[in-house]
C-alpha positions in Angstrom: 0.0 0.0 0.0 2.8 2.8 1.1 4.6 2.1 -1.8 1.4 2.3 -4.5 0.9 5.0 -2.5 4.4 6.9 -2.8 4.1 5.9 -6.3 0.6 7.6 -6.8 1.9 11.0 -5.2 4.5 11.6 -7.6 1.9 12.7 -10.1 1.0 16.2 -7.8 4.5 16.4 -5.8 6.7 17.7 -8.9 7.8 21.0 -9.6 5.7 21.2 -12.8 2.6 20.3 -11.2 2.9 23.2 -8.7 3.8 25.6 -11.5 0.9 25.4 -13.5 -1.8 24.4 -10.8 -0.1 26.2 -7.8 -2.5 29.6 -8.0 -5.8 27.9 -9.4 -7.5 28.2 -5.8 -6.7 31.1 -4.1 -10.0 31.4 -2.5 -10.7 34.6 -0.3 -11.8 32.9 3.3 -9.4 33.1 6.0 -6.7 30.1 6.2 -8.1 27.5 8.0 -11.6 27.7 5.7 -9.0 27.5 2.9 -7.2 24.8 4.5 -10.9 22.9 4.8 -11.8 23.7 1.7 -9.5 23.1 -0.2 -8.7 19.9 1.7 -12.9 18.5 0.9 -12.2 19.5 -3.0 -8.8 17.0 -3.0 -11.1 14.3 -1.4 -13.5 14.3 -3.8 -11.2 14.6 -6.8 -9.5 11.6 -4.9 -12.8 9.6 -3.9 -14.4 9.9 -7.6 -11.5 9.7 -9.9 -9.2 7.4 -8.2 -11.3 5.6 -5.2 -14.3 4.7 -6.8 -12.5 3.2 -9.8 -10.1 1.1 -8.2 -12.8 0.2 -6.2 -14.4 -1.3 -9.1 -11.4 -3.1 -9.9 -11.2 -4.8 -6.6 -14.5 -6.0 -6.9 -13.7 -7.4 -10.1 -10.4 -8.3 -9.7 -8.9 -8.6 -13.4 -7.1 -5.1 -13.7 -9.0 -1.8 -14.7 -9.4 -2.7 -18.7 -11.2 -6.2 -17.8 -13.3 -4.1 -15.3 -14.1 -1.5 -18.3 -14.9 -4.4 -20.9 -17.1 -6.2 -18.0 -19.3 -2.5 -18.1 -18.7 -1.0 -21.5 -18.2 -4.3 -23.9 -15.0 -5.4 -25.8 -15.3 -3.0 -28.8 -15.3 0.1 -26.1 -12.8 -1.2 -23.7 -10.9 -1.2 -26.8 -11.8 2.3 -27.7 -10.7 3.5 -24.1 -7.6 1.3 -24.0 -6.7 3.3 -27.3 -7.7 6.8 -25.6 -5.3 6.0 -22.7 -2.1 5.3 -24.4 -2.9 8.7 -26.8 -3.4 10.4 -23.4 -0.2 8.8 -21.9 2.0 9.3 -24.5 1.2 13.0 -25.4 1.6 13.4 -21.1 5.2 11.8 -21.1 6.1 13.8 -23.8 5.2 16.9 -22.2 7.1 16.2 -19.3 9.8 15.0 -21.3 9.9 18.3 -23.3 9.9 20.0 -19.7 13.1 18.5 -18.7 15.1 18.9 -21.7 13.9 22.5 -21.7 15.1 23.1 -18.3 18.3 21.3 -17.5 20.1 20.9 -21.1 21.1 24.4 -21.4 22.5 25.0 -18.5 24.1 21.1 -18.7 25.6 22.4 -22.3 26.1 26.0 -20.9 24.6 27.0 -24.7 21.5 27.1 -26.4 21.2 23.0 -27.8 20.2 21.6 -30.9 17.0 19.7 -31.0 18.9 16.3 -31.9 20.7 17.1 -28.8 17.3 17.6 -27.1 16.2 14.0 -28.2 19.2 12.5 -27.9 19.3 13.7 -23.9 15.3 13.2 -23.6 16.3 9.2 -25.2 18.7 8.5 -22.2 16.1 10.0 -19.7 13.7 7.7 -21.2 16.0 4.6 -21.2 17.0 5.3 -17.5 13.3 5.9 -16.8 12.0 2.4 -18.4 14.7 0.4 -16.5 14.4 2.6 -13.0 10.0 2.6 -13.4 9.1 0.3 -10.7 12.1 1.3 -8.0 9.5 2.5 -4.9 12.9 4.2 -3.5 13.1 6.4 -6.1 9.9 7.7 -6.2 10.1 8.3 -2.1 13.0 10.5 -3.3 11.5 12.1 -5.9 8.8 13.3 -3.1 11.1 14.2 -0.2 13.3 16.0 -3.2 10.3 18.0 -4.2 8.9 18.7 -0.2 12.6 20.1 0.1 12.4 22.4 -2.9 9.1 22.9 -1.5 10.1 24.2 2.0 13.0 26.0 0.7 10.7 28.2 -1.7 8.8 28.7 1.7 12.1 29.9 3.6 12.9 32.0 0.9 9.4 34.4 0.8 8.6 33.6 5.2 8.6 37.3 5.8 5.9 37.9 2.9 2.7 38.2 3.9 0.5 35.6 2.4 -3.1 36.5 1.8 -4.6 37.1 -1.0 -5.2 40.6 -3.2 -7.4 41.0 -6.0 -10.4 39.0 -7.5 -9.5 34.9 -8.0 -9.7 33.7 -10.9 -13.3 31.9 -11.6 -13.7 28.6 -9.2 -15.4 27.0 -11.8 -12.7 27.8 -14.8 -10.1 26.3 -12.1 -11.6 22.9 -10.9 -12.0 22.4 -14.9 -8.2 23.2 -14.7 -7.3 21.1 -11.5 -9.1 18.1 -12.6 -7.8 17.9 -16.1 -4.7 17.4 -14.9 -5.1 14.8 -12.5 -8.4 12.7 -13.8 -7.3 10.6 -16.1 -3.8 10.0 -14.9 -5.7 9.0 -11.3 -8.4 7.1 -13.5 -5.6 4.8 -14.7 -3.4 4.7 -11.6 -7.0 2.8 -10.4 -5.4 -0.3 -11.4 -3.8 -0.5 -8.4 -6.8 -1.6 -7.3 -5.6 -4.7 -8.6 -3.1 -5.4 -6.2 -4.6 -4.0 -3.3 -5.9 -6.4 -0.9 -9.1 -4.8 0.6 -11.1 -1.4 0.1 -9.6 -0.2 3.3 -5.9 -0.3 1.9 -7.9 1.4 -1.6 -8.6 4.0 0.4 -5.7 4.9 2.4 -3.8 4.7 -1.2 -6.5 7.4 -2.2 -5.9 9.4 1.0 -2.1 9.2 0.6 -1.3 9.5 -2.5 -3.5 12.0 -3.8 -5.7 13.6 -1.8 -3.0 14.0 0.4 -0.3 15.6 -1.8 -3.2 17.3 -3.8 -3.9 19.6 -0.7 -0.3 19.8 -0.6 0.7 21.3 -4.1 -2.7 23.4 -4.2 -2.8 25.3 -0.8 0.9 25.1 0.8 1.9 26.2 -2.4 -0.6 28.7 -3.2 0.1 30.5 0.3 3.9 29.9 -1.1 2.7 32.1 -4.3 0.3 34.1 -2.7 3.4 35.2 0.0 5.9 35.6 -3.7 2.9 38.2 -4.6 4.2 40.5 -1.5 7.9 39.5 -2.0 10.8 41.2 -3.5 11.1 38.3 -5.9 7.9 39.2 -7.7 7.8 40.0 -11.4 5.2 41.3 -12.8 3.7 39.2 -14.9 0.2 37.1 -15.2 0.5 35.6 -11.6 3.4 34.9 -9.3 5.0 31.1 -9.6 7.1 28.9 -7.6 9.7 29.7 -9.6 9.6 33.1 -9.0 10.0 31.9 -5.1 12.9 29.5 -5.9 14.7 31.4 -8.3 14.0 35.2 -7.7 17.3 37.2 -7.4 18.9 34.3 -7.5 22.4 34.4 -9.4 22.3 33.5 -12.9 25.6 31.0 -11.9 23.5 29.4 -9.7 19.9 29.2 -12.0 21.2 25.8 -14.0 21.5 23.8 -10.5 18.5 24.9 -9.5 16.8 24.0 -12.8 18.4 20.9 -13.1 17.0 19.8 -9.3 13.4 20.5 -10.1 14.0 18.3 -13.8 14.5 15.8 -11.6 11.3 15.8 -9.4 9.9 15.2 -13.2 11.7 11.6 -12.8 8.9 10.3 -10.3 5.5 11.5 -12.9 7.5 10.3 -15.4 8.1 6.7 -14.1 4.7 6.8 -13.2 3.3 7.6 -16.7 5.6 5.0 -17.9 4.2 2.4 -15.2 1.0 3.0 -16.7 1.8 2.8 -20.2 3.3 -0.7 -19.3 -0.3 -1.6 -17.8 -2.5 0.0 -20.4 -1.0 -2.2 -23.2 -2.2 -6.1 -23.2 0.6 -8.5 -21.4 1.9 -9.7 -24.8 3.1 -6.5 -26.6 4.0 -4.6 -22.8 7.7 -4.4 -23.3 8.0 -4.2 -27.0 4.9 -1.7 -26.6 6.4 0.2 -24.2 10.1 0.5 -26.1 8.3 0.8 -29.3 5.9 3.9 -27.4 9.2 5.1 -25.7 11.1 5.8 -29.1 7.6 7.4 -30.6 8.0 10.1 -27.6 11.1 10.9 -28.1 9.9 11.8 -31.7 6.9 14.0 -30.3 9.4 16.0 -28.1 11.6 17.0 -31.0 8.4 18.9 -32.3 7.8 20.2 -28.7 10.9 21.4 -27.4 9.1 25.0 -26.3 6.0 23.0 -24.3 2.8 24.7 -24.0 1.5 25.0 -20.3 -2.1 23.2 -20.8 -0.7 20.7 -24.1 -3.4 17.8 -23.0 -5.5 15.9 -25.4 -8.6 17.3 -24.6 -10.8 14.3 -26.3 -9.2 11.3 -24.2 -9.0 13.3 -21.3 -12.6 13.3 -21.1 -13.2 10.0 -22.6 -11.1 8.3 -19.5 -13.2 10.5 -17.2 -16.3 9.7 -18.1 -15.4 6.2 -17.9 -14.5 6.8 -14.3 -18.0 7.4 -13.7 -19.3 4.2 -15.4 -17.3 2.3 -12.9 -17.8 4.1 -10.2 -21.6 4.0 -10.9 -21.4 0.5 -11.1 -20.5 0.1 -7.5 -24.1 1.4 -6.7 -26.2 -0.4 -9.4 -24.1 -3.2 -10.7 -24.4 -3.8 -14.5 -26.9 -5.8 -16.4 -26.2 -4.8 -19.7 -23.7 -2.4 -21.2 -25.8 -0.2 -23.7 -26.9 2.1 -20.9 -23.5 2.5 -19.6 -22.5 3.2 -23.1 -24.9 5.7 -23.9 -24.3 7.3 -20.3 -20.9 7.5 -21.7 -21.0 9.5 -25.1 -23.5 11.5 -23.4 -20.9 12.5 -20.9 -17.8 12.3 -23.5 -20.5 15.4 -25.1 -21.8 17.6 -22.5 -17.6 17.7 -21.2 -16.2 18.1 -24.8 -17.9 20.8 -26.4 -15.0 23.0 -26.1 -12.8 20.9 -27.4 -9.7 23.4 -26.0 -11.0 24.0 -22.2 -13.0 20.6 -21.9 -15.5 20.2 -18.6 -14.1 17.2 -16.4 -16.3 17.6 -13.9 -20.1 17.8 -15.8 -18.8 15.0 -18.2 -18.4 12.6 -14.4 -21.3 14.3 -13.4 -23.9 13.3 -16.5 -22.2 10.1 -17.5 -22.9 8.6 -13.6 -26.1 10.5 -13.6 -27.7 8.8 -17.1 -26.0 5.3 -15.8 -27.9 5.0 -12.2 -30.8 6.4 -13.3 -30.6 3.8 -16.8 -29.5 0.6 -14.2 -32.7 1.8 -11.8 -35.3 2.1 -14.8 -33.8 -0.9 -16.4 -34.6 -3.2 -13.0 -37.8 -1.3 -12.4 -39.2 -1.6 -16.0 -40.3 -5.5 -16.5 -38.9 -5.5 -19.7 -35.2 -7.7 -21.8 -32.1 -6.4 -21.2 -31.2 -3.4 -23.7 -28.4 -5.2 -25.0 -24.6 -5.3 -25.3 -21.5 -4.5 -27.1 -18.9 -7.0 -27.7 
């Protein structure tokens, strides 16, 4: 369990987590109600996109794919098998493109060429794939990041840390929060497999992301909000971590410090690898995953200078929806897979229509809706089952 669990935190405790999510909920309560609030929000994210679905896979005991074609039907556990490596791939990539774009230059002490980019991210990757399942490392990739973490803290103490100004829409920013950490907890569900009872399911939830959640959303958002009030502030759209780590700092000293946050990347990165390994089927997993490897090296060539939000939009919210079909299916177990199915593209709709700034949260929200409310009618209604795909 701790080390599913250390495993699992990676994905929030990393420098690049806290420097895109680290001001999304600056809410303007006094600290504690913060602290509370924001502490019930990373629960539920927790309970409903991680919980619930490895739940489901407990229950069923075959892995998170066999619990998806037990709901959906073969064709669309296919379909969703497909959505997850797209989503994977284009996320290791990112994070890939990240590292390269932080430590080479100041490794190379010059601006590099992009086959030196890919030929650096191509020995991250192959250190990566070997290291992927090494619980130590990913307990130092944590304690690594806390330390960066508290160090940004020491750094802006004297600041004041409240907050100034209208917050950004709460809406607009759980739509941001849970894009980033959905899916990827969606598919860490298959844990679930390994876990023993719904007890150690739930302490892996609580750990290993609701936990760090609250911990890279409010610590470092009273970290940001205190860099706001600092002397290391730069105008710009919103004060960062970075600004708090690296502010005044000398420009000798800026590639060590870049280079230690690349490697809090290592732990999100194994973990996106881990998952890659899982989401293909047992025969092609390590020809998959070296063949998948050597594709994302390829992507980051084209993505040396990363966009903050570069997510595939339509997998994101394909993966979930189907979060909420299993989930649901803890309430009203399934007797045929058409509802479920239908619950789904409904979902994958009302969450997609922007296909750029997609809706997480109403896509869970309608797909388990339609699917308790299609099981309830279906065993109240004195009629066949609707039917199946397979």
């Amino acid at each position: 369990m701790r080390r599913d669990a250390a495993i699992l935190a990676t994905l929030c405790l990393n420098f690049a987590f806290w420097f895109d999510n680290g001001t999304l909920l600056w809410l303007p309560v006094p600290g504690p109600v913060s602290a509370l609030l924001v502490a019930l929000i990373a629960a539920a994210v927790a309970a409903v996109f991680f919980a619930g679905p490895a739940l489901a896979v407990l229950r069923n005991g075959n892995g998170l794919f066999a619990t998806v074609e037990a709901s959906l039907g073969r064709i669309p556990a296919h379909l969703i098998r497909f959505c997850a490596l797209w989503y994977l791939v284009d996320w290791v990539a990112e994070l890939l493109s990240r590292a390269s774009y932080w430590a080479l230059p100041g490794i190379l002490k010059r601006d590099p060429a992009n086959t030196e980019f890919a030929l650096f991210e191509l020995v991250i990757l192959a250190f990566l794939t070997a290291t992927a399942h090494e619980s130590r490392l990913a307990r130092f990739s944590i304690r690594l990041s806390i330390a960066v973490l508290i160090a940004c803290a020491i750094r802006v103490r004297e600041s004041p840390a409240y907050l100034t100004g209208p917050i950004e829409s709460l809406e607009w920013s759980l739509h941001r929060l849970t894009l980033g950490v959905a899916p990827m907890a969606f598919l860490a569900a298959n844990l679930g497999a390994r876990l023993q009872s719904s007890r150690h399911v739930l302490s892996t939830a609580a750990l290993g992301l609701a936990l760090p959640l609250w911990v890279s959303v409010f610590l470092v958002g009273l970290v940001n909000m205190a860099t706001f009030h600092s002397r290391f502030y730069q105008p710009s759209n919103g004060p960062t971590i970075a600004m708090a780590l690296m502010g005044g700092v000398s420009s000798r000293a800026i590639p060590a410090l870049l280079l230690i946050v690349t490697i809090t990347l290592f732990g999100p990165i194994r973990l996106g690898l881990q998952l890659l390994r899982t989401t293909l089927p047992p025969i092609l997993a390590w020809p998959g995953l070296l063949a998948i490897a050597a594709s994302v090296s390829g992507v980051t060539i084209s993505s040396i200078y990363f966009q903050k939000y570069f997510l595939p939009a339509i997998p994101a919210t394909i993966l979930a929806t189907t979060a909420a079909v299993l989930a649901a299916g803890l309430i009203l177990p399934p007797k045929g897979k058409m509802i479920a199915n239908l619950a789904l593209l409904a979902g994958a709709i009302v969450g997609g229509h922007n296909i750029r700034e997609p809706e997480i949260l109403p896509a869970y929200a309608t797909a388990f809706v339609l699917t308790l409310a299609g099981r309830k009618l279906q065993s109240i209604l004195p009629a066949k089952p609707i039917g199946s795909l397979c």
